[in-house]
Every structure is written in structure tokens, then in C-alpha cells.
C-alpha positions as CSV (number, residue, x, y, z in Angstrom):
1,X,13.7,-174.7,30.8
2,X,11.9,-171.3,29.6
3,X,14.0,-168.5,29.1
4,X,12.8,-165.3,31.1
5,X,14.3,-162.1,29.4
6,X,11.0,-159.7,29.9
7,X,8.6,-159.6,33.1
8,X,5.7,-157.8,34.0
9,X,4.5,-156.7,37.1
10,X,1.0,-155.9,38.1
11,X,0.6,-153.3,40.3
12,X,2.5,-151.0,41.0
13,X,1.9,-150.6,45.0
14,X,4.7,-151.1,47.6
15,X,5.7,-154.7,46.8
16,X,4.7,-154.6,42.9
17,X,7.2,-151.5,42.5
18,X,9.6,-153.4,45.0
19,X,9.7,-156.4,42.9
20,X,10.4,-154.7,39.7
21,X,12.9,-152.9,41.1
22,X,14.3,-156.2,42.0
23,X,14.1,-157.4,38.4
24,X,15.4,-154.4,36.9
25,X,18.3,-155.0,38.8
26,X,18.0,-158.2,38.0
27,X,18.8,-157.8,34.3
28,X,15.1,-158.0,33.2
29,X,13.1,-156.2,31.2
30,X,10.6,-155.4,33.2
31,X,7.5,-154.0,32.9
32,X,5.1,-151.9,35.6
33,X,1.7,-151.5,35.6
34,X,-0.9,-150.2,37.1
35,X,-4.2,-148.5,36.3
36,X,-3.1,-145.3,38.3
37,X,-1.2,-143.5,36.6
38,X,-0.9,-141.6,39.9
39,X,0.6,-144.8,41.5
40,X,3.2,-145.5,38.4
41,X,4.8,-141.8,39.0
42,X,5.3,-142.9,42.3
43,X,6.7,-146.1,41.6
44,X,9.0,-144.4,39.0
45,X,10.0,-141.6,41.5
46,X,10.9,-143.9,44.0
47,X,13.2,-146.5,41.9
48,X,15.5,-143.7,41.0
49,X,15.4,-141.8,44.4
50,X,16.8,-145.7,45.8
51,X,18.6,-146.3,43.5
52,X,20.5,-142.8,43.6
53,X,20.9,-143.7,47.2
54,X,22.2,-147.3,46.7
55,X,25.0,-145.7,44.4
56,X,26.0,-143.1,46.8
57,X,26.4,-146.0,49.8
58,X,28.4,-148.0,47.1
59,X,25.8,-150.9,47.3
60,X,25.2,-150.5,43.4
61,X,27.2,-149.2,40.8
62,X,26.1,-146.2,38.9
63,X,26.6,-148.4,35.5
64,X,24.2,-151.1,37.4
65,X,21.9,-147.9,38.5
66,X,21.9,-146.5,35.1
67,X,21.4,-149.7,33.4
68,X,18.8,-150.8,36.0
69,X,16.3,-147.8,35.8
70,X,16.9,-148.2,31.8
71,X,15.3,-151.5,31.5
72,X,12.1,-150.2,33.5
73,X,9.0,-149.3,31.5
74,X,5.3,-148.4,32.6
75,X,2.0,-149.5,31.7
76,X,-1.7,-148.5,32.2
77,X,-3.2,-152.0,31.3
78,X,-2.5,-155.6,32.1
79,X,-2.8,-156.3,28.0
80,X,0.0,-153.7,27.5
81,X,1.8,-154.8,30.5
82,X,1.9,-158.9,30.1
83,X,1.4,-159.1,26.2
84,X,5.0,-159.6,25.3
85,X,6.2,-161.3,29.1
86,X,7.8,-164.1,29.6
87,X,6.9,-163.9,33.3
88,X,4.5,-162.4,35.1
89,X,4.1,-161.8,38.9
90,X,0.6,-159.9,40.1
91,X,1.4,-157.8,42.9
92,X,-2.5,-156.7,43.7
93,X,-4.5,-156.7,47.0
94,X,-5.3,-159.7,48.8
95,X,-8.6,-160.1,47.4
96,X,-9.5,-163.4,45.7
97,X,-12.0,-161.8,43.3
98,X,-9.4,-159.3,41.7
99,X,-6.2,-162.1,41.4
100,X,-9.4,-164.5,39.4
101,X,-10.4,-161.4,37.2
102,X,-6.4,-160.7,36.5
103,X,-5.6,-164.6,36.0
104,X,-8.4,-165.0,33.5
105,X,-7.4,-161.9,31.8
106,X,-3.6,-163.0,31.1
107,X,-4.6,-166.6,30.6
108,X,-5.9,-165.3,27.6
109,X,-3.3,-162.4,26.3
110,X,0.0,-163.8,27.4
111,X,2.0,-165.9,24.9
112,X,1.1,-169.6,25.5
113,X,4.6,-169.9,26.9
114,X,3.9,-167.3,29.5
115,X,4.8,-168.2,33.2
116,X,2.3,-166.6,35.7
117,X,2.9,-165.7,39.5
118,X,0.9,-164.4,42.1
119,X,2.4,-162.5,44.9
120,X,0.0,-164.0,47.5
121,X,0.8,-164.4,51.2
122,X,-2.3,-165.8,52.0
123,X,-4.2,-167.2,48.8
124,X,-4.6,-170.5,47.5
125,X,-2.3,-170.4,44.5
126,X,-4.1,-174.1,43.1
127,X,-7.1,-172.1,43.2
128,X,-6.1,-169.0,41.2
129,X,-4.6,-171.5,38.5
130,X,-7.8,-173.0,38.3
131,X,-9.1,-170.6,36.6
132,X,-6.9,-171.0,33.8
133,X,-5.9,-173.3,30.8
134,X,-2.1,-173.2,32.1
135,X,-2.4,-174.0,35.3
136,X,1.4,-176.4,34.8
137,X,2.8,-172.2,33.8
138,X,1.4,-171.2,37.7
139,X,2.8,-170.6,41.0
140,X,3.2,-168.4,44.0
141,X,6.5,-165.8,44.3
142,X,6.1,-164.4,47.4
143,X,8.4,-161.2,48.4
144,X,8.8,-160.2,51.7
145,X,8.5,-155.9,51.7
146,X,10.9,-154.2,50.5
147,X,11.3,-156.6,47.9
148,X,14.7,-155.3,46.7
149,X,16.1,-155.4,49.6
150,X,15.3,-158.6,51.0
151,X,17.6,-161.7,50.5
152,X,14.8,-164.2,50.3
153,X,12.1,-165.0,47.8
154,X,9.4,-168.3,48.4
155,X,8.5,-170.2,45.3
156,X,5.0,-171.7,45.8
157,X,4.0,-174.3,43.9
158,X,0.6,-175.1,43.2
159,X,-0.6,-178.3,42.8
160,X,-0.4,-178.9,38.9
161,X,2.8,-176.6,38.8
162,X,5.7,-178.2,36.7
163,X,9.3,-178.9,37.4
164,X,10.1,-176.6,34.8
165,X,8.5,-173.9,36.0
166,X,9.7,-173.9,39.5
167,X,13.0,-174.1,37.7
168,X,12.4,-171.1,35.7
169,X,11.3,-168.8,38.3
170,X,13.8,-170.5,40.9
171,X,16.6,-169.3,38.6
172,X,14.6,-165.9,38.4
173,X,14.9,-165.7,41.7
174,X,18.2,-166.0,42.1
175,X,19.2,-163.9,39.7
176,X,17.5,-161.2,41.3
177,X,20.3,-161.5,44.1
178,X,17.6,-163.8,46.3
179,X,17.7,-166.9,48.0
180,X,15.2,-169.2,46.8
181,X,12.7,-171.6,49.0
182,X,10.3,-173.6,46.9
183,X,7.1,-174.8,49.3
184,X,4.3,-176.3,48.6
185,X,0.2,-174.3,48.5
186,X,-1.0,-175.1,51.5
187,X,-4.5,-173.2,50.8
């Protein structure tokens, strides 16, 4: 099974931030991006504002906290974001057109090893691996809003999606405190 120590995530929106919150916490690196930088100061802002909060409620520990918002770093572009990943999970609008033009962009910078997720709710994930030479390394990881705080993560696999990589991300999952669903695309 791949080993996942670093993940990007693209977009840095409500559930992109939410999600690498998650992974922070997690034990991940983890990388944000986004091309607003605007949207990253946000992001950053609000990680440490929750996670300040979950420390004074007692729901983290302030080692956790500190560790937490030390393994979070911030990107301006997907290449910078996703070139050293082991993982990573596009967080963008639901608009097919952008999750093709970001898919065909990592299919070619990410390691060859590199698992890639989509976010999507609605989306056929087959179809956004279809635009790739990896499509085995694709799936779905949809998180529900706010993604650090809900207790449930669905594992999407596509239709050429491995065993290993459900296993990967599954594990993933789970070690982002999540209970873990795998389903099949049904787009």
C-alpha cells in the first residue's frame, strides 16, 4: 500500500481549508493552495482561530494545536502545491471544465506514485480520471462541510480505481479521525 506522509489540497475555499485542517490534524503534511492569495490568508486565519478554540474547549491539545498548524503550508500554484504529494484532493467548484483542466495539470507534475482525489459531490469521478494516464491512482473523497469536524468521509471509487488505492486513502481517512464509506461512481 502507498505510504501518504504529504498532501495537497487545491483550493483553499470552505471545504479545501476544512480538509486540510483535517489532515493537519491528521499528522500530514499538508499543503494549501489556491491562486488567491486573498483566500489562503483566510484559510490560514481561520485554522488557527479553530484551532485556538478547540484547545480552549479541551477538544485538542495545545501540543496537537501547535503541532497541527506547524505542518500547514501555502501555495499559489497547483505545481508548487502537488509537486512533492503523495495525495492530492481538489477542493474546486463544481464545474467539470475546471476539475479536467486541474486533473490534466497534476497528471503531468505529480510523482508517478501520486494518488489523486476530487472532492466532488456531484461529478463523475470515471470521467475526471479519464483524462489521465493514472486513472488506477483516482477516486472521489467526498467531505461533508466543515470537514474537520465531521466524523464521516465517502471514498468514491471510479471505475478503473485500484484496491490499493482505496486502501490508501481509506487509511487516510481514518487517520484523519473519520469514518470511512467506500461507494461506487455512480455518474
Amino acid at each position: 500500500m502507498a505510504e501518504i506522509r504529504t498532501i495537497a489540497v487545491i483550493g483553499a475555499g470552505a471545504i479545501g481549508r476544512g480538509i486540510a485542517h483535517a489532515s493537519a490534524l491528521g499528522g500530514y503534511r499538508t499543503i494549501l493552495e489556491d491562486i488567491l492569495p486573498g483566500s489562503l490568508r483566510t484559510a490560514a486565519a481561520e485554522m488557527r482561530e479553530y484551532l485556538s478554540k478547540a484547545t480552549e474547549l479541551g477538544t485538542v491539545s495545545k501540543l496537537d494545536a501547535d503541532a497541527a498548524f506547524r505542518r500547514l503550508e501555502y501555495a499559489s500554484t497547483v505545481e508548487h502545491a502537488a509537486r512533492e504529494a503523495d495525495l492530492v484532493i481538489e477542493a474546486v467548484p463544481e464545474e467539470m471544465e475546471s476539475k479536467i483542466e486541474i486533473f490534466t495539470l497534476l497528471d503531468k507534475i505529480c510523482k508517478p506514485a501520486t494518488i489523486l482525489a476530487s472532492n466532488t459531490s456531484s461529478l463523475s469521478v470515471t470521467e475526471i480520471a479519464s483524462v489521465t494516464y493514472r486513472a488506477k491512482k483516482i477516486l472521489g473523497m467526498r467531505f461533508a462541510h466543515p470537514a474537520y469536524e465531521m466524523t464521516r468521509v465517502e471514498i468514491v471509487r471510479a471505475m478503473e480505481t485500484d484496491d490499493e488505492t482505496i486502501a490508501a486513502c481509506t487509511a487516510v481517512g481514518r487517520r484523519m479521525g473519520k469514518e470511512v464509506l467506500v461507494v461506487k461512481d455512480q455518474n
